[in-house]
BAVOMAR-684752 format. One record per residue (C-alpha): x, y, z; residue number from 1; residue in one letter. Coordinates in nm, 3 decimals. Layout:
{{X,Y,Z},NUM,A}
...
This chain:
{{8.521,12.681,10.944},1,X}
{{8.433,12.358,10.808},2,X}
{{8.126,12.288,10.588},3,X}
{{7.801,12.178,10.742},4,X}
{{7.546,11.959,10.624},5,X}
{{7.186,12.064,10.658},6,X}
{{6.949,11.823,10.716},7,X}
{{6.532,11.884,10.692},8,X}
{{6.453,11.650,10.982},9,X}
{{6.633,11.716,11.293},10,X}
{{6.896,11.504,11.476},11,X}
{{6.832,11.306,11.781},12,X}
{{7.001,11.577,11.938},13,X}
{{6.763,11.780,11.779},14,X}
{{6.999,11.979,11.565},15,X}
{{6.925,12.044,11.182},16,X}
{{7.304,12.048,11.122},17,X}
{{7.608,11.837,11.093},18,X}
{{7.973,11.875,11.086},19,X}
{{8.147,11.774,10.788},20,X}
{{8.465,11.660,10.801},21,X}
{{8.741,11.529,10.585},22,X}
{{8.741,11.204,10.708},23,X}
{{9.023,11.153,10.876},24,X}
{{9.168,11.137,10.494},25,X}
{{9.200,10.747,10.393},26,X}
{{8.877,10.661,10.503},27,X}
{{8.703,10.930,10.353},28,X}
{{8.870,10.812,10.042},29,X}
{{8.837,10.446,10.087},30,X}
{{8.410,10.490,10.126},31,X}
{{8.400,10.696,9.843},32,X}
{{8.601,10.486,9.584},33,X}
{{8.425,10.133,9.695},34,X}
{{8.085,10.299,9.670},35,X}
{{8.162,10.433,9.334},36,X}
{{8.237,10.112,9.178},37,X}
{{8.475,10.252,8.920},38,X}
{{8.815,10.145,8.998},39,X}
{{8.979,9.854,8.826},40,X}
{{9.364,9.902,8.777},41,X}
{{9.467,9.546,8.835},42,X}
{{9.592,9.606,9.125},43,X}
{{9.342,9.795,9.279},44,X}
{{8.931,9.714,9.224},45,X}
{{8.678,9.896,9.375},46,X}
{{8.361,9.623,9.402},47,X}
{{8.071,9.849,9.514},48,X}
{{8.057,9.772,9.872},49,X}
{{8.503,9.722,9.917},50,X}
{{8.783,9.798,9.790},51,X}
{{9.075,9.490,9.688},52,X}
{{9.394,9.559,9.664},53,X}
{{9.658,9.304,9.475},54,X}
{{10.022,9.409,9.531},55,X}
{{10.275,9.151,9.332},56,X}
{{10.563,8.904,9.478},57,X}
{{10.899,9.070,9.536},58,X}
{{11.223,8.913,9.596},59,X}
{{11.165,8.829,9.945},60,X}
{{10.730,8.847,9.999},61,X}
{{10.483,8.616,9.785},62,X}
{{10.189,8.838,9.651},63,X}
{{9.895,8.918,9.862},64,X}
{{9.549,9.044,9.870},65,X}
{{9.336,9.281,10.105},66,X}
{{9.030,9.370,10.141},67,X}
{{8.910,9.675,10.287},68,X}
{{8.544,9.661,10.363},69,X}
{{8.275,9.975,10.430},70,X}
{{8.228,9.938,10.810},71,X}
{{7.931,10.001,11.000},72,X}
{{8.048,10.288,11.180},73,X}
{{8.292,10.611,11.127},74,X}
{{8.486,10.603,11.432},75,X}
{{8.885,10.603,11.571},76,X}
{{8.966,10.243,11.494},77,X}
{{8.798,10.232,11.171},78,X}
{{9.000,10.590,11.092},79,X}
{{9.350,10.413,11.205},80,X}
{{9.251,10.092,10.984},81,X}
{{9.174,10.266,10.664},82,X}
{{9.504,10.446,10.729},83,X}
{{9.682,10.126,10.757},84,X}
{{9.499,9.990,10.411},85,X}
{{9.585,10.264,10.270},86,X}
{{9.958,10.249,10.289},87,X}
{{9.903,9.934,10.066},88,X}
{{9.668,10.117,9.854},89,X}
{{9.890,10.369,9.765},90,X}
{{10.188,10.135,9.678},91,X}
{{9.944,9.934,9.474},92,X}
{{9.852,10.267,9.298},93,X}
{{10.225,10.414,9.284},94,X}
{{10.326,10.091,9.118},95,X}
{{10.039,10.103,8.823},96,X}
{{10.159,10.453,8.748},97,X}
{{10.550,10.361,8.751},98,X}
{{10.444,10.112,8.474},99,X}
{{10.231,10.365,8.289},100,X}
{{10.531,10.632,8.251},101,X}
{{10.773,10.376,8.230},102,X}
{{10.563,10.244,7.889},103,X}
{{10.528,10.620,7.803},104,X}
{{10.909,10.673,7.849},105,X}
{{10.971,10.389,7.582},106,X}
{{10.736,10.489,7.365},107,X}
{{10.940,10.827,7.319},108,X}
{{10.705,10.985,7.512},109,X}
{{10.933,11.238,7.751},110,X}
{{10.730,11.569,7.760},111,X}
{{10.660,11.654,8.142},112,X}
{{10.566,12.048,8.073},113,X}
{{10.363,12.279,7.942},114,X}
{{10.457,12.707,7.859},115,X}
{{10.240,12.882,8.082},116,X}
{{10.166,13.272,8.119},117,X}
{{10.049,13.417,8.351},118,X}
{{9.763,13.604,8.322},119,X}
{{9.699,13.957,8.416},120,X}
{{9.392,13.874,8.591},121,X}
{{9.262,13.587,8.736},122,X}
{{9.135,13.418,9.039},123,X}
{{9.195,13.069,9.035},124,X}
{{9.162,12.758,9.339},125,X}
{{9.278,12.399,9.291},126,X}
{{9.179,12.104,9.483},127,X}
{{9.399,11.801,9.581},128,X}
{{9.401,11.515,9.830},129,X}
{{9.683,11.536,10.136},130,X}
{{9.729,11.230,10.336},131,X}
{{9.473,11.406,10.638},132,X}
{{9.218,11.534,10.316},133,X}
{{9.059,11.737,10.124},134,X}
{{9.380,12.037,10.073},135,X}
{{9.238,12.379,9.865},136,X}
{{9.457,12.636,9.721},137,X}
{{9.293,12.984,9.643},138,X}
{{9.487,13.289,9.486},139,X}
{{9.372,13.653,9.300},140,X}
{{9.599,13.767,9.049},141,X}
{{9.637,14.141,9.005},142,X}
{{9.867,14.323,8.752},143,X}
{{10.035,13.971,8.685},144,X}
{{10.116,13.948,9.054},145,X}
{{9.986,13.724,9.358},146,X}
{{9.745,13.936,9.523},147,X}
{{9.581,13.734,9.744},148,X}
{{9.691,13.364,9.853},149,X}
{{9.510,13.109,10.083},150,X}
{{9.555,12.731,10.115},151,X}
{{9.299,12.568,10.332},152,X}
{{9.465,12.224,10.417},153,X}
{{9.246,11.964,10.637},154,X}
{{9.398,12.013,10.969},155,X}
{{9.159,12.380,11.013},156,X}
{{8.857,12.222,10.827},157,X}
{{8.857,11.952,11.074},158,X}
{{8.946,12.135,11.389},159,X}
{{8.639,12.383,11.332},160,X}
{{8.471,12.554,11.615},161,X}
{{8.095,12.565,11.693},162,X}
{{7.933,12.760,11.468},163,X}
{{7.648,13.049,11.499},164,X}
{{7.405,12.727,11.510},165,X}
{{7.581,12.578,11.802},166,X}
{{7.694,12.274,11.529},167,X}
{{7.996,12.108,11.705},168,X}
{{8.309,12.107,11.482},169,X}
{{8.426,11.738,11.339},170,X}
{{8.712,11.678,11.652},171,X}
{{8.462,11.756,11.886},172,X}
{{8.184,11.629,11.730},173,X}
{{8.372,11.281,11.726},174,X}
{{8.478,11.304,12.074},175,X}
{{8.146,11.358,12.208},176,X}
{{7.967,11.074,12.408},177,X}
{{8.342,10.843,12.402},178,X}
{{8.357,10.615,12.693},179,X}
{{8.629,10.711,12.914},180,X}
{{8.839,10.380,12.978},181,X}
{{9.138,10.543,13.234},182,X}
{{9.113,10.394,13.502},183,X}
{{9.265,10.698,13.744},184,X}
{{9.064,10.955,13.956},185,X}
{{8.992,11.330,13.804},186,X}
{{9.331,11.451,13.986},187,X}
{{9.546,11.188,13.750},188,X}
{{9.305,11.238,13.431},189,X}
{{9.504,11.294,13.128},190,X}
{{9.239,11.189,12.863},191,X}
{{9.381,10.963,12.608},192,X}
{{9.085,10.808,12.497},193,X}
{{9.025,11.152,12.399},194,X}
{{9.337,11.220,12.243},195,X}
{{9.317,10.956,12.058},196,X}
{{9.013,10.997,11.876},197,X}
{{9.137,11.325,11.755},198,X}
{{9.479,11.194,11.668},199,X}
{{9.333,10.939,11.450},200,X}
{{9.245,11.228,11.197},201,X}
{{9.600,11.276,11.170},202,X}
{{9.634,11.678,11.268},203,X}
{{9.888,11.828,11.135},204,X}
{{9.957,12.013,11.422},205,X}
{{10.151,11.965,11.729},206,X}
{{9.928,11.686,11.891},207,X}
{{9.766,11.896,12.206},208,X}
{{9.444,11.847,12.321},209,X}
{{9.293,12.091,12.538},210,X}
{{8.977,11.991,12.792},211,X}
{{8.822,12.240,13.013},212,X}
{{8.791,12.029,13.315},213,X}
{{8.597,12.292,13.527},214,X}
{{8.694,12.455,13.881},215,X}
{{8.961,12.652,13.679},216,X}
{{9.198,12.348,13.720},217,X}
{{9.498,12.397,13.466},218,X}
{{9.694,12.030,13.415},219,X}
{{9.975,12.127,13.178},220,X}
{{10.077,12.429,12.989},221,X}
{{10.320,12.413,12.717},222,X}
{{10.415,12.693,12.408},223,X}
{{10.516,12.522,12.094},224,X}
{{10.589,12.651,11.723},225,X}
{{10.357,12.542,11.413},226,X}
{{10.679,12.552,11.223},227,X}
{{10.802,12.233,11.162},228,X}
{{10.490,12.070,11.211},229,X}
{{10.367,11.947,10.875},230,X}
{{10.404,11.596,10.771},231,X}
């Protein structure tokens, strides 16, 4: 189940609650840093209300600049854009830390590891960022041995049912009011302008999207394995 936000005054729906999702990963990210103002690698600089990002000339491309800009809204095109910034964001980034352990590899500097021992008892999570989100490990530790293990990657978070308030999850809750631009009858209706919408949060899943189209009507029925499907 993914987190909720509760808010005192109710929604125009006139809900108290809202889903909370990852945001789609880069954008999430993207909105965060520019806000926070506290970037400034050279090549990357987060101003407040953007983020610029300065990657270098290379044998065959001069140097260049983007921008990437808070936009008004949180929809599927601004999800698929910061996903496309972001691929120079993270070369930008990846670059700035080559240099860093390159200058610590000269300067002798070749440690990479720490002894560790486990404990006898512990519980312990860790938090990290995977290309779709926010990714949380969780495991107990009994007798020195994993007793417990859960990661809770983005994909569930974001694909959230309703919950006891009726609070749509975040796929749903994006998908909700889209304009449907097909232009084929209900008996051709395939709903990619849904699909897409929930794509753009980059599932990591196998990329089926069920509607309930009423009358008991089944379009398509396929089986497929999870295996295989992370990116």
């Amino acid at each position: 189940m993914s987190p909720r936000w509760y808010h005192e005054g109710e929604q125009g729906d006139g809900s108290k609650y809202l889903a909370l999702d990852t945001g789609g990963g880069p954008i999430a990210r993207f909105w965060s840093t520019a806000l926070a103002g506290t970037v400034d690698i050279g090549y990357l600089k987060a101003t407040g209300h953007s983020v610029k990002i300065y990657l270098p000339k290379t044998i065959t491309k001069p140097e260049v600049e983007f921008e990437w800009k808070i936009p008004k809204w949180s929809n599927t095109i601004e999800r698929d854009r910061a996903r496309t910034y972001f691929q120079a964001y993270a070369a930008a980034a990846a670059l700035y830390f080559c240099e860093k352990a390159l200058a610590e590899l000269h300067a002798g500097n070749t440690k990479t590891f720490e002894p560790f021992k486990v404990p006898e008892e512990a519980i312990g999570c860790g938090f990290h960022e995977a290309v779709r989100g926010v990714l949380s490990h969780h495991v107990v530790i009994r007798d020195g041995k994993i007793a417990n293990y859960h990661p809770y990657p983005p994909t569930p978070w974001n694909a959230a049912p309703r919950d006891i308030y009726g609070t749509p999850g975040p796929y749903e809750d994006a998908v909700q009011n889209t304009p449907i631009f097909e232009e084929n009858g209900p008996d051709n209706f395939k709903g990619i302008d849904i699909m897409r919408t929930v794509r753009s949060f980059d599932p990591c899943l196998p990329c089926g999207v069920h509607m309930y189209l009423g009358n008991g009507k089944t379009l398509e029925t396929h089986h497929s394995s999870m295996f295989g499907a992370h990116k």
